[in-house]
PLY file of the C-alpha trace (Angstrom):
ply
format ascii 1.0
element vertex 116
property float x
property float y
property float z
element edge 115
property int vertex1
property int vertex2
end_header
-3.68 71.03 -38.68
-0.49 70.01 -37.44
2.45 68.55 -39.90
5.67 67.05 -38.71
8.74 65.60 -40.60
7.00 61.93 -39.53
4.17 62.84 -41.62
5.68 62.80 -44.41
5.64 60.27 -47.57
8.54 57.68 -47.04
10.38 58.85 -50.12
9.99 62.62 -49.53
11.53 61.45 -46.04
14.57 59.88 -47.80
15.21 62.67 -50.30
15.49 65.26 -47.20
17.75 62.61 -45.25
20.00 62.64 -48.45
20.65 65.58 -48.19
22.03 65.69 -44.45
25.88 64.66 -43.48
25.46 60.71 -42.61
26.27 61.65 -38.95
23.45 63.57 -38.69
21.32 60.69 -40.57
22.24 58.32 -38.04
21.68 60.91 -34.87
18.19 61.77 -36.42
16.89 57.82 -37.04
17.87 57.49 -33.23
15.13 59.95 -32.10
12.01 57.99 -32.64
9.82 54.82 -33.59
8.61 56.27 -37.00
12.49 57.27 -37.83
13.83 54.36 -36.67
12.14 52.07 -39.17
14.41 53.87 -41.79
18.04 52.48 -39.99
18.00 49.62 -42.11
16.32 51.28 -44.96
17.63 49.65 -48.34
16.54 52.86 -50.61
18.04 55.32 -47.85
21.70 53.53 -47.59
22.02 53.10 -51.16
21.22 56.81 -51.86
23.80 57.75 -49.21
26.10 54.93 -50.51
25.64 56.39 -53.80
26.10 59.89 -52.75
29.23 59.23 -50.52
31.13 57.19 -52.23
30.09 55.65 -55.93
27.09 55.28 -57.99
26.79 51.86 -58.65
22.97 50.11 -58.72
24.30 46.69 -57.85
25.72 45.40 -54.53
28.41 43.20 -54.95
29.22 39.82 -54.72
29.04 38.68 -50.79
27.62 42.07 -49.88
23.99 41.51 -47.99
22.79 44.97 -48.49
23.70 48.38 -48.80
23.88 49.15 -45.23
26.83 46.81 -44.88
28.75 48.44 -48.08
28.10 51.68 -46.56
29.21 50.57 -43.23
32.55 48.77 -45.27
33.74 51.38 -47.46
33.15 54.53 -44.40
36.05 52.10 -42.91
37.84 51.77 -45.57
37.68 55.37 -46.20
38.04 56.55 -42.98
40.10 53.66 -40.83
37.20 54.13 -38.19
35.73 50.65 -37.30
31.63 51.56 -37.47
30.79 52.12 -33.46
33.36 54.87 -33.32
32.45 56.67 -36.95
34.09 60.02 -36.94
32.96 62.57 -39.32
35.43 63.47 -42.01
36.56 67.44 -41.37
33.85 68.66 -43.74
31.14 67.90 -41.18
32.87 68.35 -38.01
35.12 66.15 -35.09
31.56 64.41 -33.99
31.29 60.64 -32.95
27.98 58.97 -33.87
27.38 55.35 -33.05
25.96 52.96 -35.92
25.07 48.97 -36.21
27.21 47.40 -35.58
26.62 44.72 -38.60
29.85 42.12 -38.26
29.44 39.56 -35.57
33.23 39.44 -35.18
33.53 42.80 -33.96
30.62 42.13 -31.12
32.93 41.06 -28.22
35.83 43.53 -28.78
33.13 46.75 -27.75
31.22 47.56 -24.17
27.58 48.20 -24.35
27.77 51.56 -23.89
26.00 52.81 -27.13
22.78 53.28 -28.03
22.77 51.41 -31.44
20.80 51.79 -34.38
0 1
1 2
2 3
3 4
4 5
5 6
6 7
7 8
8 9
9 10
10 11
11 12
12 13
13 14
14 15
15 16
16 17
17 18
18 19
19 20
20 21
21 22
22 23
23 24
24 25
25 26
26 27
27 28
28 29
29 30
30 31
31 32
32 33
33 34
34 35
35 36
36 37
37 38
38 39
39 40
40 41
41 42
42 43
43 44
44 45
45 46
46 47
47 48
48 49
49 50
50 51
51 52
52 53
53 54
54 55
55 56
56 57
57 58
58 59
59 60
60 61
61 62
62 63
63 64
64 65
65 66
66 67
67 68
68 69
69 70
70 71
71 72
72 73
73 74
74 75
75 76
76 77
77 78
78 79
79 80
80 81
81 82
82 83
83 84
84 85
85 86
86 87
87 88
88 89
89 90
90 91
91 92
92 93
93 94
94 95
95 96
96 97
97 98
98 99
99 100
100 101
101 102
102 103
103 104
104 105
105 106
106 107
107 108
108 109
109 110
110 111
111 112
112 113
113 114
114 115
């Protein structure tokens, strides 16, 4: 009987993800159908969200999901607008391309990622 990482139960799926530098998260929900559903997972980017940065259990006010906050405060963090995230020097010098989620920002980049 063959078992693969897909196979598993949704949440056992998140719990491993957790545990992975986000760069690697977003690499990994790039390399297939059944991992792909998870890119705009709310439980997923509020465990990172929680992990990264602060353990709150509420999005704020004007904030559509946790996605977006994630997405907000890695700038904020980081001063990397979210197409170009690079890793902070814990992880490594990597690029990895995520959603782009503010419509402003759609004209200023080329098509030349492969977006979540």
């Amino acid at each position: 009987m063959s078992f693969t990482f897909t196979d598993l139960d949704p949440y056992i799926k998140r719990q491993i993800l957790n545990l992975l530098p986000t760069g690697e998260v977003v690499s990994l929900l790039q390399t297939n159908r059944t991992l792909k559903d998870f890119k705009n997972d709310e439980d997923l980017w509020k465990m990172l969200y929680q992990r990264d940065f602060e353990n709150i259990d509420e999005l704020p006010q004007g904030v559509r999901n946790w996605k977006q906050l994630y997405i907000i405060e890695y700038e904020e963090q980081y001063g990397k607008i979210i197409e170009d995230i690079e890793l902070d020097p814990e992880y490594g010098e990597e690029d990895y391309p995520i959603e782009d989620d503010y419509d402003e920002y759609d004209d200023e980049y080329d098509d030349d990622y492969d977006l979540l």
